[in-house]
C-alpha positions as CSV (number, residue, x, y, z in Angstrom):
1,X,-22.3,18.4,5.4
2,X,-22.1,17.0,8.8
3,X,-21.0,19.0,11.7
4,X,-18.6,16.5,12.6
5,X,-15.4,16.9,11.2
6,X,-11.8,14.9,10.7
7,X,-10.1,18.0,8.8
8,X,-6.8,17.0,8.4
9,X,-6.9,13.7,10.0
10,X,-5.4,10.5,8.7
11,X,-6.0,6.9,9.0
12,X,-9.8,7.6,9.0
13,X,-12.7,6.3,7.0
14,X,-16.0,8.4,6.8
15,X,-18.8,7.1,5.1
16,X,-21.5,9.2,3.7
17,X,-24.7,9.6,1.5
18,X,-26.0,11.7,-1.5
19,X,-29.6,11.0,-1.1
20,X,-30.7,12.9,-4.0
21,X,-28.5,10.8,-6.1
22,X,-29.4,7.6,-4.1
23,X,-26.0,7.2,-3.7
24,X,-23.9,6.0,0.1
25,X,-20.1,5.9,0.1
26,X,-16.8,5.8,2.2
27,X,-13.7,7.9,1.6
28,X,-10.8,6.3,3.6
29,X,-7.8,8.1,3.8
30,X,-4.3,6.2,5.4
31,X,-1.0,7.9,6.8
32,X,1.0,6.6,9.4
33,X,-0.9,3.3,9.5
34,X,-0.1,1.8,6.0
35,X,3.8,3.8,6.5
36,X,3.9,1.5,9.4
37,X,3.1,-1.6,8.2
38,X,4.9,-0.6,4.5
39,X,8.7,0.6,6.8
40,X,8.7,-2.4,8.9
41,X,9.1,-4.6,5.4
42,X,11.2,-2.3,3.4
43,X,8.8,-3.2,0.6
44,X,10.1,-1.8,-2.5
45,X,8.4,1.3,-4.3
46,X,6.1,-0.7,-6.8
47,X,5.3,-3.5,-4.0
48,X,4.3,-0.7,-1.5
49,X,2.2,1.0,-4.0
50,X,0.1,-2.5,-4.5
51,X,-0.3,-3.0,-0.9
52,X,-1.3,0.6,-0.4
53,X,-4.0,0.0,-2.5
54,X,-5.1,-3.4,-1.1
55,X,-5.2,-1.4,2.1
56,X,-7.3,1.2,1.6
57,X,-10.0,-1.0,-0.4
58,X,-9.7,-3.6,2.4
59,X,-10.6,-0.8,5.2
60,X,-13.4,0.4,3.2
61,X,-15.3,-2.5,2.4
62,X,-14.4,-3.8,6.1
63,X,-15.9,-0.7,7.8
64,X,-19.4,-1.8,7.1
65,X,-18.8,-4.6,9.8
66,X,-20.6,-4.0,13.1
67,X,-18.3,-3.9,16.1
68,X,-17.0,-8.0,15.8
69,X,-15.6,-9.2,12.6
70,X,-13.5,-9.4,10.2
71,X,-12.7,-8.6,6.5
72,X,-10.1,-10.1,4.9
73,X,-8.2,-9.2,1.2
74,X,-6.5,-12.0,-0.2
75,X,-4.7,-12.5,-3.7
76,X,-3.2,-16.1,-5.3
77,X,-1.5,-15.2,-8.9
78,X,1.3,-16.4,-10.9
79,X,3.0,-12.7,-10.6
80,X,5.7,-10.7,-9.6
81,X,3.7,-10.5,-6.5
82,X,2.0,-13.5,-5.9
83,X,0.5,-13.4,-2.9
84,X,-1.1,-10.3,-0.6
85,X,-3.3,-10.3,2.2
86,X,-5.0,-7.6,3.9
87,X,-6.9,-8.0,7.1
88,X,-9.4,-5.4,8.9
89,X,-10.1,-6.4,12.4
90,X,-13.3,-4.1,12.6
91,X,-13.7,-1.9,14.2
92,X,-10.0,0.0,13.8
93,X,-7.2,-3.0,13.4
94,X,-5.1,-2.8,9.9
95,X,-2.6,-5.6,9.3
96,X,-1.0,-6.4,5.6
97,X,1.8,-8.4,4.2
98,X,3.1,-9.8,0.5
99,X,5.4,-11.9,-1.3
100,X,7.1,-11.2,-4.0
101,X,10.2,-12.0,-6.5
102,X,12.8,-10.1,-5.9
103,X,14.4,-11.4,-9.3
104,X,11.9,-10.3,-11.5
105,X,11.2,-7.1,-9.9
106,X,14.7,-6.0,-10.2
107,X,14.7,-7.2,-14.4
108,X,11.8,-4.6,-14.2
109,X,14.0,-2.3,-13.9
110,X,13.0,1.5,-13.6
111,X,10.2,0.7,-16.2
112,X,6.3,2.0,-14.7
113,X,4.3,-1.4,-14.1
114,X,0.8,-1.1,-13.1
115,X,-1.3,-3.2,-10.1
116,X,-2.7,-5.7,-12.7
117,X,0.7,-6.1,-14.4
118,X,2.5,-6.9,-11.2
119,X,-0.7,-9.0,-9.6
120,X,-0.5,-11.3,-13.1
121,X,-3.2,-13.9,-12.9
122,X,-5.1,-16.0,-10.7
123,X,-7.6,-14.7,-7.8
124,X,-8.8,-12.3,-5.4
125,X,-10.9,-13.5,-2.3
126,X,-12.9,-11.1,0.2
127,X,-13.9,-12.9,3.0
128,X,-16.3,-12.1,5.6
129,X,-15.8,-13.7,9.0
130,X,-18.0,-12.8,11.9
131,X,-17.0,-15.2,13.9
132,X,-19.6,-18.4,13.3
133,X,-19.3,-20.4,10.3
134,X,-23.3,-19.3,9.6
135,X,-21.6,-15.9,9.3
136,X,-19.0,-16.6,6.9
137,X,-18.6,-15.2,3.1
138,X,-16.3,-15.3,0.4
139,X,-16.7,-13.8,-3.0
140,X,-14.2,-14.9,-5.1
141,X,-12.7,-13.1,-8.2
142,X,-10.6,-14.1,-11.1
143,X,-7.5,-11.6,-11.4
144,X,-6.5,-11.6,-15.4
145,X,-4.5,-8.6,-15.6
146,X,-6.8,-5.9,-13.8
147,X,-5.8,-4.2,-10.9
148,X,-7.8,-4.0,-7.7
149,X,-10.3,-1.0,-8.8
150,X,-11.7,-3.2,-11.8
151,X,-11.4,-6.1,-9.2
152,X,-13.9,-4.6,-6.7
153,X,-16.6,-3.7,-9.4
154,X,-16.2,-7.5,-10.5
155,X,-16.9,-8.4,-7.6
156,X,-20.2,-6.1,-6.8
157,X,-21.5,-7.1,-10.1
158,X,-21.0,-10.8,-9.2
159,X,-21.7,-11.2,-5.5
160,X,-23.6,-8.1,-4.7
161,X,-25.5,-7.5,-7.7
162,X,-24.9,-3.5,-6.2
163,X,-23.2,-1.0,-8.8
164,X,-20.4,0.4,-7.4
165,X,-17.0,2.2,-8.0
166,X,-14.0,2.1,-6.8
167,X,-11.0,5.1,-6.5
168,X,-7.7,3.9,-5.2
169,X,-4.2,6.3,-5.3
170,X,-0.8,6.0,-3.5
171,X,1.6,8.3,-2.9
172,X,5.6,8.8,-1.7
173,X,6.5,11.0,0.0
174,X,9.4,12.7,1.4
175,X,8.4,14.3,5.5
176,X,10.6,14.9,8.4
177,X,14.2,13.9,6.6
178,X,12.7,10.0,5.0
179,X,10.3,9.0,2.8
180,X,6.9,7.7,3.9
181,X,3.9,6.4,1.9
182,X,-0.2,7.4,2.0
183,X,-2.4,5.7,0.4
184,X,-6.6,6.7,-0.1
185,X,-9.9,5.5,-1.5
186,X,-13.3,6.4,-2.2
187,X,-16.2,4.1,-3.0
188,X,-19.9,5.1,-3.9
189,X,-22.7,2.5,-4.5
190,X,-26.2,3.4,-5.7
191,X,-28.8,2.2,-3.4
192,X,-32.2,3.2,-4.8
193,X,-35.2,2.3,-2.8
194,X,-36.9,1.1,-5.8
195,X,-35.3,-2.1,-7.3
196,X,-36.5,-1.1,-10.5
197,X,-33.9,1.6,-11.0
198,X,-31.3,-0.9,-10.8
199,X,-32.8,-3.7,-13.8
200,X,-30.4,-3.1,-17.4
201,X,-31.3,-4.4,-20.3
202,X,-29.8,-7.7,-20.6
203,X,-30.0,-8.2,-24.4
204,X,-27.2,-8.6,-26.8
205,X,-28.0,-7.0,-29.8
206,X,-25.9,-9.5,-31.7
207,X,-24.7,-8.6,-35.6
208,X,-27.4,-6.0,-35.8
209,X,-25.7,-2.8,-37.4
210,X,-24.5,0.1,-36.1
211,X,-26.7,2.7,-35.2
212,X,-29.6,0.4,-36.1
213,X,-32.8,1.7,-33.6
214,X,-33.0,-2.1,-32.3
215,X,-29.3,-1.2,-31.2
216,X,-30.9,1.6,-28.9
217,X,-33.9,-0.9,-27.3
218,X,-30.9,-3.7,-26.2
219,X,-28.1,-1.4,-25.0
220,X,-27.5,-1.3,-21.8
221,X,-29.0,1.3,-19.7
222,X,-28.3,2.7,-16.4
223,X,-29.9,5.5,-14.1
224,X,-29.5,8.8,-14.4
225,X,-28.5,9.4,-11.0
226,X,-26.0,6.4,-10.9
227,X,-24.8,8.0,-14.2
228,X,-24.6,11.1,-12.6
229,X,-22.4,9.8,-8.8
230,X,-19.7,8.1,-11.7
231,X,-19.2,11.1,-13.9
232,X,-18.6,13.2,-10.9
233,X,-16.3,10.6,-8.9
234,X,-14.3,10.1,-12.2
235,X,-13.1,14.0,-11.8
236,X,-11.2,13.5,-8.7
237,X,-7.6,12.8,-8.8
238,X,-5.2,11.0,-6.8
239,X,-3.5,14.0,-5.5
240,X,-7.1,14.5,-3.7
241,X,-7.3,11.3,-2.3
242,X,-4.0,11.2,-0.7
243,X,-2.6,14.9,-0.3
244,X,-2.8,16.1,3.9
245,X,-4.0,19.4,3.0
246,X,-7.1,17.8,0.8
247,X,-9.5,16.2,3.8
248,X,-12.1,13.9,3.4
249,X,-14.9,16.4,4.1
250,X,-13.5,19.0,1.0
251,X,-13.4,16.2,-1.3
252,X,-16.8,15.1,-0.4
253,X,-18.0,18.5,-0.6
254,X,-16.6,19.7,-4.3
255,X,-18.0,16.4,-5.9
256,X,-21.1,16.5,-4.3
257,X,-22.3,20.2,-2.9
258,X,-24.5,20.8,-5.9
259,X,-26.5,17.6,-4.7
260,X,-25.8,17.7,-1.3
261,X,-23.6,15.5,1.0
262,X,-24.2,14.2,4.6
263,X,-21.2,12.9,6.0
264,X,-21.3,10.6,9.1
265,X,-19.8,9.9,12.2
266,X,-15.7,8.5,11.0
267,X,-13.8,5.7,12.2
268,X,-10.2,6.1,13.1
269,X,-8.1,3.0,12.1
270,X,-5.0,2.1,13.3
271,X,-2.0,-0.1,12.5
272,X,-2.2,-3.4,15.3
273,X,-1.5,-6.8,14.2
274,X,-3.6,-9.6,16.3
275,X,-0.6,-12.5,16.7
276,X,-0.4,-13.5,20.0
277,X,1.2,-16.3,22.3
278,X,-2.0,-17.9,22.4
279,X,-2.7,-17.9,18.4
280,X,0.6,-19.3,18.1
281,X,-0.3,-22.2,20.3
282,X,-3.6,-22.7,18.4
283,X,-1.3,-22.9,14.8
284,X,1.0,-25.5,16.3
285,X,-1.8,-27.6,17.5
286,X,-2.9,-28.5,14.6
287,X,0.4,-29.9,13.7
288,X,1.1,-33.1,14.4
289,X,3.4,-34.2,17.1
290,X,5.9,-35.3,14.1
291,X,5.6,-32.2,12.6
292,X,6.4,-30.0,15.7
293,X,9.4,-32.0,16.0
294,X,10.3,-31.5,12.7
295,X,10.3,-27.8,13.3
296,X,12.5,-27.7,16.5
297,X,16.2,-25.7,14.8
298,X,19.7,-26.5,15.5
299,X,19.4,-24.8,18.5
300,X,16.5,-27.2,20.3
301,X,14.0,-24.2,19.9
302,X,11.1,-23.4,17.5
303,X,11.4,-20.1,15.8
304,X,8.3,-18.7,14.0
305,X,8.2,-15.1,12.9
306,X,4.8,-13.4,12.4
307,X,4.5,-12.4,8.6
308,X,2.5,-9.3,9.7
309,X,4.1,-7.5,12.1
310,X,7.5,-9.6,12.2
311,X,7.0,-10.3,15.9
312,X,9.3,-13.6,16.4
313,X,8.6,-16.1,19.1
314,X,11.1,-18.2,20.4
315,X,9.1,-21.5,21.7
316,X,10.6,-24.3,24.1
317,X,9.3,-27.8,22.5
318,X,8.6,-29.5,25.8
319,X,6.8,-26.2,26.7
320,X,5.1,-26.7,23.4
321,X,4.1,-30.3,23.8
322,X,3.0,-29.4,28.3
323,X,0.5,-26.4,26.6
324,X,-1.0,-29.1,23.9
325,X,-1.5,-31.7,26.7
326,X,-3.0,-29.9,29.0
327,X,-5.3,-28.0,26.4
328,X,-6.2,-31.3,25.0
329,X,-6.7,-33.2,28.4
C-alpha cells in the first residue's frame, strides 16, 4: 500500500495497480456529493438508487481524463426511467439528473425492481469530450434489460477491446435525524504488457458434444491472472463499497494483500453543476429569433430552469435579443 491515505474520506476516487496480477483499477467511493445532487430532486428510492449507480461509474471511467475534459453518461430507453445523464467535469465536478414516470413507478408498488428492469431498453452513450472535435469519442451501447455493470463490460469488450469489471452498490441511510444516500464502485482492467495474454479462442464449437476434447481446444480461454483479479473482486459486497467505516485503502488491501496493492495519489470530487449566464446565452442562440419569442411567458420574461442543479434564470427578451446582437455583430 501507498503511504497516502483517504481513511475515511468520501467523494474520492483512488486508482491503483496489482502488478503481479497485471491488473490497474479505481475504487470511487461518494457521500455528500451524490446526497446532494439525489436531495435537491427528491428522487424517489428506486430512481436514486439508478442514479447512484450511474454516478459512481461515470466518476470512475471520467478520472482517467487529464486535467480538461469531460465524460459524460447518457441513457435513451423506453423505461420507467427513460432518460439519465451523468456528467464528470474532470478533474472533481459531479452533476446528474433523470426523468422518469411517476405513474408507472407508483403501479410498481413496493415490489424490488432492478437497474435493468427500470432502465428497459434502448442505449447507453459514454462520451468523451476534450474539448476539440479531433478529441471527441462515443461508445455506444444497446441497453436490453442489463443494468449498468453488464453495460460497462459491453462496452470494454466492444470499444476498448480491454477486459474489465465493474462493482456498483447504493445505499440509504438514515444520519443526523434524515435519510441520505452513498453510492460506490470499483473497477479493475487487466493490462498485460504482452498482447498475447489477452487473445481468446474465438471458435464456436458448434453441435460438437459435451465434453467432447474438441470442446476443450474452442472454449474460450482467459489468463490466469485476469481469472484470478475477478474471482477476488466478485468476494466484495456492497456493504464494503459503500459503508464509512470500510475505506477505500482496507478494501483494496483484503482483496489484494496476498498479491500486493499500490494505491495512488486520490482525487477528491465534488458536487458543482457548470450552468452559467453565459451557457445560457450560448443555448438561446441557437434558437431562432421566432423561437425565443415563442418562449417569452405570460409575464414578458423567459424562464428556464437548469435540469442539474435547478438553478432558474429569469431572462429579459430585449436583453436576450441586445446579448445575441452584439455577440453576433
Amino acid at each position: 500500500m501507498s503511504s497516502t491515505s483517504f481513511e475515511g474520506h468520501d467523494d474520492v476516487v483512488l486508482p491503483f495497480s496489482v502488478e503481479p496480477l497485471d491488473v490497474r483499477g479505481r475504487v470511487v467511493r461518494l457521500g455528500p456529493s451524490i446526497d446532494t445532487i439525489l436531495a435537491r430532486h427528491g428522487y424517489p428510492a428506486l430512481v436514486a438508487r439508478v442514479i447512484g449507480e450511474a454516478a459512481a461509474l461515470t466518476v470512475m471511467l471520467g478520472a482517467s481524463l487529464k486535467l480538461e475534459g469531460r465524460f459524460q453518461l447518457q441513457t435513451k430507453t423506453d423505461g420507467i426511467i427513460d432518460m439519465v445523464v451523468v456528467d464528470f467535469n474532470a478533474p472533481d465536478k459531479l452533476r446528474a439528473t433523470a426523468r422518469f414516470d411517476q405513474g408507472k413507478l407508483e403501479a410498481l408498488g413496493s415490489g424490488a425492481s432492478s437497474t435493468g428492469e427500470l432502465l428497459g431498453s434502448g442505449y447507453l452513450a459514454m462520451t468523451i469530450d476534450q474539448g476539440t472535435e479531433r478529441s471527441r469519442y462515443q461508445g455506444v451501447v444497446a441497453l436490453e434489460g442489463q443494468g449498468f455493470e453488464e453495460a460497462a463490460h459491453q462496452y470494454f469488450r466492444q470499444s476498448e477491446q480491454i477486459p474489465t469489471q465493474v462493482r456498483l452498490a447504493v445505499a440509504e441511510q438514515f444520519e443526523g435525524g434524515r435519510h441520505t444516500f452513498r453510492a460506490g464502485g470499483v473497477m479493475i482492467q487487466f493490462l498485460p504488457s504482452s498482447p498475447e495474454r489477452l487473445r481468446r479462442a474465438d471458435l464456436d464449437p458448434g453441435d460438437v458434444p459435451e465434453g467432447h476434447p474438441s470442446n476443450d481446444l474452442a472454449a474460450p480461454s482467459e489468463d490466469d491472472a485476469w481469472l484470478e483479479a475477478k474471482s477476488l473482486l466478485g468476494t466484495v459486497e456492497d456493504h464494503e463499497l459503500i459503508d464509512p467505516g470500510v475505506s477505500s485503502e482496507r478494501l483494496l488491501y483484503r482483496l489484494f494483500h496476498e498479491r500486493g496493492v499500490r494505491v495512488f495519489e486520490g482525487q477528491h470530487v465534488h458536487e458543482e453543476c457548470t450552468c452559467s449566464h453565459e451557457r445560457i446565452m450560448g443555448m438561446m442562440r441557437r434558437f431562432s429569433p421566432e423561437d425565443r419569442r415563442d418562449m417569452v411567458g405570460d409575464n414578458g420574461r423567459i424562464g428556464i430552469t437548469c435540469e442539474f442543479c435547478s438553478r432558474f434564470y429569469d431572462l429579459d427578451p430585449a436583453e436576450v435579443e441586445s446579448e445575441i446582437a452584439k455577440t453576433d455583430a
